[in-house]
FIMAR-748071 format. One record per residue: residue number from 1; x, y, z of N, C-alpha, C, O in turn; residue in one letter. Coordinates in pm, 1 decimal, padded with zeros to 6 digits. Example, Ala and Ser with C-alpha at 12.3 -4.5 7.8 and 13.67 -1.06 7.14 Angstrom:
<atoms>
+-----+----------+----------+----------+----------+----------+----------+----------+----------+----------+----------+----------+----------+------+
: seq :     n_px :     n_py :     n_pz :    ca_px :    ca_py :    ca_pz :     c_px :     c_py :     c_pz :     o_px :     o_py :     o_pz : type :
+-----+----------+----------+----------+----------+----------+----------+----------+----------+----------+----------+----------+----------+------+
:   1 :  01319.0 : -00569.0 :  00780.0 :  01230.0 : -00450.0 :  00780.0 :  01320.0 : -00330.0 :  00780.0 :  01423.6 : -00331.9 :  00846.5 :    A :
:   2 :  01285.0 : -00225.0 :  00708.0 :  01367.0 : -00106.0 :  00714.0 :  01290.0 :  00003.0 :  00787.0 :  01340.9 :  00113.8 :  00803.9 :    S :
+-----+----------+----------+----------+----------+----------+----------+----------+----------+----------+----------+----------+----------+------+
</atoms>
This chain:
<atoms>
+-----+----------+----------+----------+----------+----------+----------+----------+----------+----------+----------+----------+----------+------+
: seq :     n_px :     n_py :     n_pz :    ca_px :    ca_py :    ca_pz :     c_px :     c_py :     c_pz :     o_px :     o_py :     o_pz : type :
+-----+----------+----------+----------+----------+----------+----------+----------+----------+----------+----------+----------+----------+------+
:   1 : -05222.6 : -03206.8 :  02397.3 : -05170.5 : -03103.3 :  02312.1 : -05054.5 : -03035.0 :  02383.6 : -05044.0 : -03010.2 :  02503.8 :    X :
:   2 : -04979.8 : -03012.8 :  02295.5 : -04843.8 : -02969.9 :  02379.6 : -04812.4 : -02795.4 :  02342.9 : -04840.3 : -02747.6 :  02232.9 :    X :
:   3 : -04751.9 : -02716.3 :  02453.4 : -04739.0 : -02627.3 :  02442.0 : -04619.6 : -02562.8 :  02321.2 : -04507.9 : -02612.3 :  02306.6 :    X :
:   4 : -04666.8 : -02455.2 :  02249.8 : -04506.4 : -02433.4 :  02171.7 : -04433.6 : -02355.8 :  02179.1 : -04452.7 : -02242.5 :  02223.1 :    X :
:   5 : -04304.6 : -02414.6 :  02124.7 : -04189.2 : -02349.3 :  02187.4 : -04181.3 : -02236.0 :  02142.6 : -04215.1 : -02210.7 :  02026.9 :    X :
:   6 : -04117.5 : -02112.0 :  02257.0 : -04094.6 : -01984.0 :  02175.8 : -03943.3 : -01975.2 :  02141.0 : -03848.6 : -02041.2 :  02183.8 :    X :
:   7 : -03950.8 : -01842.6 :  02022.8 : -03841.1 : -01852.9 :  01917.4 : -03777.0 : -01766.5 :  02053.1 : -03842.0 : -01687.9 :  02122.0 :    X :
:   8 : -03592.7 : -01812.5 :  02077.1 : -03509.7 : -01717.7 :  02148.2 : -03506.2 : -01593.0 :  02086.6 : -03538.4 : -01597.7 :  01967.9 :    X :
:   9 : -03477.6 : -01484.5 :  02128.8 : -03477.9 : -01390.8 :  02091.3 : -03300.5 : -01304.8 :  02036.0 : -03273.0 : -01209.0 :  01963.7 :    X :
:  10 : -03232.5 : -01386.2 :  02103.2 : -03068.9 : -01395.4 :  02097.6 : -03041.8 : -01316.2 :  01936.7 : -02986.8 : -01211.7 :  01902.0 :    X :
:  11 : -03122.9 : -01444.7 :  01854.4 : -03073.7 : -01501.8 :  01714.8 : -03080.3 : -01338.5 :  01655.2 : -02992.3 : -01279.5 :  01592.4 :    X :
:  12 : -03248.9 : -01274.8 :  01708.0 : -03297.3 : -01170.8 :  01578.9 : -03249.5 : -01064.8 :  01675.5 : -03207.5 : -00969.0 :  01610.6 :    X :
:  13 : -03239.9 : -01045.6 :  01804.6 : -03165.3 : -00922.9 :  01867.3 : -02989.5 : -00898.7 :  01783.2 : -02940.3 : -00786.0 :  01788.8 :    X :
:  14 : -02929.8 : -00986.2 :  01728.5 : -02804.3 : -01004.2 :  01735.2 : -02798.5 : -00925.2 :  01542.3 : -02700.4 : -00859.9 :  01506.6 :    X :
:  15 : -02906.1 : -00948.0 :  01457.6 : -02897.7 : -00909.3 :  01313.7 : -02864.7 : -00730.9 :  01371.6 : -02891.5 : -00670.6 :  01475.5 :    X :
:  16 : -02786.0 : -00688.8 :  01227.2 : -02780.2 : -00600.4 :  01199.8 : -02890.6 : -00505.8 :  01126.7 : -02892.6 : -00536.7 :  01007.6 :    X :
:  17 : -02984.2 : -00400.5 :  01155.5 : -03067.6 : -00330.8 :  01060.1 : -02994.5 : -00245.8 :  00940.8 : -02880.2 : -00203.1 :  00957.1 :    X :
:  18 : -03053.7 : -00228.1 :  00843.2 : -02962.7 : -00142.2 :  00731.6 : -03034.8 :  00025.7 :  00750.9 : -03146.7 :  00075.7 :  00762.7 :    X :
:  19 : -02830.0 :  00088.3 :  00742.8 : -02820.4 :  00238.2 :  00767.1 : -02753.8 :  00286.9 :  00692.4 : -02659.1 :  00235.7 :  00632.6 :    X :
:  20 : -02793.1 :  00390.6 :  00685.5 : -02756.6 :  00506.3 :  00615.9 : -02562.9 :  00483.7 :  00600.7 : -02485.5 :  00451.3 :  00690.8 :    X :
:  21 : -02546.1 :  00500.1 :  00523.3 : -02408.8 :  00531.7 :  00544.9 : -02302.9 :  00604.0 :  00628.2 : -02184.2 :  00573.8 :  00640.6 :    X :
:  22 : -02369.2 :  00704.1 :  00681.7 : -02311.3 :  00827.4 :  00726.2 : -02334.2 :  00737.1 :  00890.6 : -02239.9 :  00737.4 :  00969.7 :    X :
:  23 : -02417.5 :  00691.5 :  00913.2 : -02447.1 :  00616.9 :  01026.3 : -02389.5 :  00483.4 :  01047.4 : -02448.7 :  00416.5 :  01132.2 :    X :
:  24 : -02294.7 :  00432.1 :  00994.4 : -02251.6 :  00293.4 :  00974.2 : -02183.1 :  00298.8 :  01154.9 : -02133.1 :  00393.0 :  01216.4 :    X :
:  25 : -02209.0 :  00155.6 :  01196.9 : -02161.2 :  00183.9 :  01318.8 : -02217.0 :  00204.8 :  01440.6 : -02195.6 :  00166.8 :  01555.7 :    X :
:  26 : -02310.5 :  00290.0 :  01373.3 : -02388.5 :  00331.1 :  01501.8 : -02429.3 :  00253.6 :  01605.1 : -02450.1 :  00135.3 :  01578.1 :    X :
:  27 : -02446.7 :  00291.5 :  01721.1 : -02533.4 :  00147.2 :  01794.4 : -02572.0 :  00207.1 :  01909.6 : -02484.1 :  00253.3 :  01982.3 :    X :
:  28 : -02684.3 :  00215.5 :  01940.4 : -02794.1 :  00247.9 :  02077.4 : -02859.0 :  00176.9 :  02198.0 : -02958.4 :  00108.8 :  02172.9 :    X :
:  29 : -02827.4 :  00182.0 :  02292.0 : -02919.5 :  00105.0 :  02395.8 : -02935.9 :  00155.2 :  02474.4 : -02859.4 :  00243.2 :  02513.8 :    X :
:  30 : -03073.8 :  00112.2 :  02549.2 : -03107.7 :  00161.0 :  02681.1 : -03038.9 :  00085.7 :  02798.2 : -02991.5 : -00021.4 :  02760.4 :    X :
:  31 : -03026.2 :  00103.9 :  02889.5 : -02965.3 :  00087.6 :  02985.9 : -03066.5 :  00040.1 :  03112.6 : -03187.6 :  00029.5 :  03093.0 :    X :
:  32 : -03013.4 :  00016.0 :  03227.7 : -03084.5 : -00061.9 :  03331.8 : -03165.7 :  00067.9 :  03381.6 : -03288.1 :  00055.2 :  03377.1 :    X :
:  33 : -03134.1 :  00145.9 :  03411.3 : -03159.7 :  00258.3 :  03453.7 : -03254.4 :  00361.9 :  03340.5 : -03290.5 :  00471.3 :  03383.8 :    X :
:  34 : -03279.1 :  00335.6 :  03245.0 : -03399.7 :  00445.0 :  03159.8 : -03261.9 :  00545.1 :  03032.3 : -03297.8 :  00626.5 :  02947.2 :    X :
:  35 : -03146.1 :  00513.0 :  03053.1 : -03031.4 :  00573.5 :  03003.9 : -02983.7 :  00580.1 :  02878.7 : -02872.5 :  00527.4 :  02879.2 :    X :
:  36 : -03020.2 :  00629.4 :  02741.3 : -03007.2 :  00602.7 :  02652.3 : -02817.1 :  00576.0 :  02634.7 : -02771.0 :  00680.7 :  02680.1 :    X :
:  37 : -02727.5 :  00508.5 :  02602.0 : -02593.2 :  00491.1 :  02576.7 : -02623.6 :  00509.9 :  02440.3 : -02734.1 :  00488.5 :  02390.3 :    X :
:  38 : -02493.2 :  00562.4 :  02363.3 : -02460.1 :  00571.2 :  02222.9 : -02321.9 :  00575.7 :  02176.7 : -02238.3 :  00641.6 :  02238.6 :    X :
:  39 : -02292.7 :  00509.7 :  02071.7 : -02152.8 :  00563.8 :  02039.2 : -02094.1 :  00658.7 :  01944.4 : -01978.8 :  00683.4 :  01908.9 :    X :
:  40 : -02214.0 :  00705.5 :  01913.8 : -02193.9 :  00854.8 :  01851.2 : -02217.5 :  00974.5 :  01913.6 : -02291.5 :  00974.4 :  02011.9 :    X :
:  41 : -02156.7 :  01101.0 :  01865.5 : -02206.7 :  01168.7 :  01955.1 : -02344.0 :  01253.7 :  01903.9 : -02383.3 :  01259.0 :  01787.4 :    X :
:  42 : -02395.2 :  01306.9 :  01999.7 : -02521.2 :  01336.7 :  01998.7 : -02512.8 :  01476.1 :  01876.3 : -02598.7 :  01481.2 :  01788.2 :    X :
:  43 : -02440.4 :  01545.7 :  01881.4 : -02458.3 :  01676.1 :  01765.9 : -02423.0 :  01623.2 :  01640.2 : -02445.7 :  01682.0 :  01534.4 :    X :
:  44 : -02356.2 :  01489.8 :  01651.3 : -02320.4 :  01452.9 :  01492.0 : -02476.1 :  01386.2 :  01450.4 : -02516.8 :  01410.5 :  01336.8 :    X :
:  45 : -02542.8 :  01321.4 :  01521.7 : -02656.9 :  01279.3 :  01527.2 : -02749.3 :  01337.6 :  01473.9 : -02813.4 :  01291.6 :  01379.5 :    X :
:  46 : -02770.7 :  01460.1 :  01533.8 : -02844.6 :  01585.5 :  01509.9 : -02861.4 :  01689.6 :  01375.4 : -02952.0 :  01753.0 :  01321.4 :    X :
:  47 : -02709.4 :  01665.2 :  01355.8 : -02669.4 :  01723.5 :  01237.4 : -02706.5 :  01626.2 :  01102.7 : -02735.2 :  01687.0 :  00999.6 :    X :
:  48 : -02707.0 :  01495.0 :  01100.0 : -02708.9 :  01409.3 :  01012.8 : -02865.8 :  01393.2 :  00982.9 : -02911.2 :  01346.3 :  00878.5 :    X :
:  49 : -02970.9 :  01458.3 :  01135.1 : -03091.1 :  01480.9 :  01076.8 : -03142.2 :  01554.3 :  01065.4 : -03264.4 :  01539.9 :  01061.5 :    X :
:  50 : -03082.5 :  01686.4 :  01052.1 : -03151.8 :  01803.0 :  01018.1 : -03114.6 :  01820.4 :  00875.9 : -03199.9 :  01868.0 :  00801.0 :    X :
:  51 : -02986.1 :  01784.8 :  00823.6 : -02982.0 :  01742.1 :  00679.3 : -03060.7 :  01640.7 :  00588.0 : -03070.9 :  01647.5 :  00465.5 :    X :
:  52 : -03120.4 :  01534.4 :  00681.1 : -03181.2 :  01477.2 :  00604.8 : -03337.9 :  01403.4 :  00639.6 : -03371.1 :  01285.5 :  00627.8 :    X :
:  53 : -03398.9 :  01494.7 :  00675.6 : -03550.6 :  01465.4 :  00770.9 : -03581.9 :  01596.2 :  00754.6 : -03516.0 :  01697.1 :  00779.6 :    X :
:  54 : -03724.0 :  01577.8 :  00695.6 : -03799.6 :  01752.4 :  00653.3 : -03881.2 :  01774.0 :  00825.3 : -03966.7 :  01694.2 :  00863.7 :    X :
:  55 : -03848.3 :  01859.1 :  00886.3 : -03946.6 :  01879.8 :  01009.6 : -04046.1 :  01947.2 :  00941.9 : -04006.8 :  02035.6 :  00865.8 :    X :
:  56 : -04194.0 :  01923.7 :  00951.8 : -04298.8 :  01963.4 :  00940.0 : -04294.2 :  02141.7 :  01044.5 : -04337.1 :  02249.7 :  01003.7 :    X :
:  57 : -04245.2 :  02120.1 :  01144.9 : -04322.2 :  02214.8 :  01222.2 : -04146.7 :  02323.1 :  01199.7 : -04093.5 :  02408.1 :  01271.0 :    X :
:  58 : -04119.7 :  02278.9 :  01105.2 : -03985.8 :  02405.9 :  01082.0 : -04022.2 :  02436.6 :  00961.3 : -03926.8 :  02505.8 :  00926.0 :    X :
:  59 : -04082.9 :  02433.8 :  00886.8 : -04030.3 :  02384.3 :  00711.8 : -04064.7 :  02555.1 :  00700.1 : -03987.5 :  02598.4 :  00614.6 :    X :
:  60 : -04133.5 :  02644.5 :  00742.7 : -04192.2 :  02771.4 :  00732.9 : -04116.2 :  02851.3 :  00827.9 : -04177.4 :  02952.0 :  00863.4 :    X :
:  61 : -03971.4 :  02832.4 :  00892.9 : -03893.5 :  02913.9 :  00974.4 : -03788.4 :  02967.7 :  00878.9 : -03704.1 :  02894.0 :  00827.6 :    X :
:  62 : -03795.4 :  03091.5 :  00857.8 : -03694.2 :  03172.9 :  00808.9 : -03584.1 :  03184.7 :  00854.9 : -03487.2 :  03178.3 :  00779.2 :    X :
:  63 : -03570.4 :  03202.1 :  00970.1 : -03429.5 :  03206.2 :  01003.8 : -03349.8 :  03115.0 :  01068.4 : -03268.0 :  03140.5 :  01156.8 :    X :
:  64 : -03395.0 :  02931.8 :  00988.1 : -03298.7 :  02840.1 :  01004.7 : -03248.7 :  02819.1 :  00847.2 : -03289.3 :  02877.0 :  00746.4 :    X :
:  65 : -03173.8 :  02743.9 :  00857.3 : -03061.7 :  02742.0 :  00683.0 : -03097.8 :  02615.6 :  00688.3 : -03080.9 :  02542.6 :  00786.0 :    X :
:  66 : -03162.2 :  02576.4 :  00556.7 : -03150.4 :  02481.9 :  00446.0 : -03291.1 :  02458.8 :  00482.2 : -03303.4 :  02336.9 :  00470.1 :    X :
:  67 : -03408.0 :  02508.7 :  00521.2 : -03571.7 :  02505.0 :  00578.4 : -03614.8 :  02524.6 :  00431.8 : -03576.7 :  02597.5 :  00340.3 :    X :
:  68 : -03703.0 :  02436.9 :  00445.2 : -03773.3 :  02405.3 :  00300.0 : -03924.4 :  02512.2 :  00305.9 : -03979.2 :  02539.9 :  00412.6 :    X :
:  69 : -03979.3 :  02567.4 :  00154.1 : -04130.3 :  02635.3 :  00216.6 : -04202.9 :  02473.7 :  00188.6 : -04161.9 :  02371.5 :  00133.5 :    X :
:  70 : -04324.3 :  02510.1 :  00254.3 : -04419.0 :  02415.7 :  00276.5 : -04501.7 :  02401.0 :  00127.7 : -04522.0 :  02511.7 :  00077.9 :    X :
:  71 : -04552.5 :  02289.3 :  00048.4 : -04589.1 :  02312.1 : -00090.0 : -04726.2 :  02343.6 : -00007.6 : -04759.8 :  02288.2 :  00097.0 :    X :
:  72 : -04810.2 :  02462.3 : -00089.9 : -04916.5 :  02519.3 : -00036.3 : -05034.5 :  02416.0 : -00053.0 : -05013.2 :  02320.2 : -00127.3 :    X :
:  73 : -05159.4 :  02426.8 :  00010.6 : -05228.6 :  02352.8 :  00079.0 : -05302.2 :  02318.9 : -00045.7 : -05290.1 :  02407.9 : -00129.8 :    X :
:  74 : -05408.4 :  02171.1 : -00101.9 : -05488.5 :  02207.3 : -00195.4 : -05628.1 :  02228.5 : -00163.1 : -05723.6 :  02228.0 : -00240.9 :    X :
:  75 : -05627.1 :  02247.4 : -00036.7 : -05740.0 :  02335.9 : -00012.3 : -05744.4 :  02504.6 : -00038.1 : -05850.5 :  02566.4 : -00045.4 :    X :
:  76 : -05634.9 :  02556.1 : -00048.1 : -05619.6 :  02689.5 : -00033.5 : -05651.9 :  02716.0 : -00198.9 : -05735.4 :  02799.9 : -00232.7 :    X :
:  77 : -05576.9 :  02635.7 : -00296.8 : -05616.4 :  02631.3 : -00441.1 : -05735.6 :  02612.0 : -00455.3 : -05789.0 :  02673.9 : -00547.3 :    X :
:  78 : -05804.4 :  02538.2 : -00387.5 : -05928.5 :  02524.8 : -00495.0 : -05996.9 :  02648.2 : -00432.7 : -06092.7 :  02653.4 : -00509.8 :    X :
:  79 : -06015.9 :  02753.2 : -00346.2 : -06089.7 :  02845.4 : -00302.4 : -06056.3 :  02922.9 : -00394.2 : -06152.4 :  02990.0 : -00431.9 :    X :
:  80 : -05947.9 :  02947.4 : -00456.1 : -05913.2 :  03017.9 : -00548.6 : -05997.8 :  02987.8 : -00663.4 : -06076.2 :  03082.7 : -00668.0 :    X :
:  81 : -06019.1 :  02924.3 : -00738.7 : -06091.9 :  02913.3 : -00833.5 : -06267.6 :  02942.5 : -00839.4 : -06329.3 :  02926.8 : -00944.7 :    X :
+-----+----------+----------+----------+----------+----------+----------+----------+----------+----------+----------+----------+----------+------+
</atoms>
């Protein structure tokens, strides 16, 4: 019985994943050293996900802009009744 061959990894490292628009371009790697490289910069980054990623542990902070309220619990409703 013969051993089988493994798939190179070249082929599927080399595809492109599908992004956001605003992100076209983008591209990330780690480095030899633990180093994240990027070719965007990091506040445009930041900015592109605080516009569009609900943080759970913000969604109830008043004094950030565009913070969503949290839809209330349905445990808290049914005590009500």
């Amino acid at each position: 019985m013969m051993a089988k061959k493994r798939e190179k990894k070249d082929a599927k490292s080399k595809a492109k994943p599908k992004v956001n628009e605003e992100l076209e371009g983008f591209d990330i790697e780690i480095d030899t050293f633990g180093e994240i490289k990027t070719n965007f910069d990091i506040d445009k980054i930041n900015e592109f996900l605080n516009r569009t990623v609900d943080d759970k542990k913000l969604r109830d902070r008043k004094d950030l802009p565009g913070t969503k309220k949290s839809p209330p619990d349905k445990e808290d409703s049914n005590k009500k009744k």
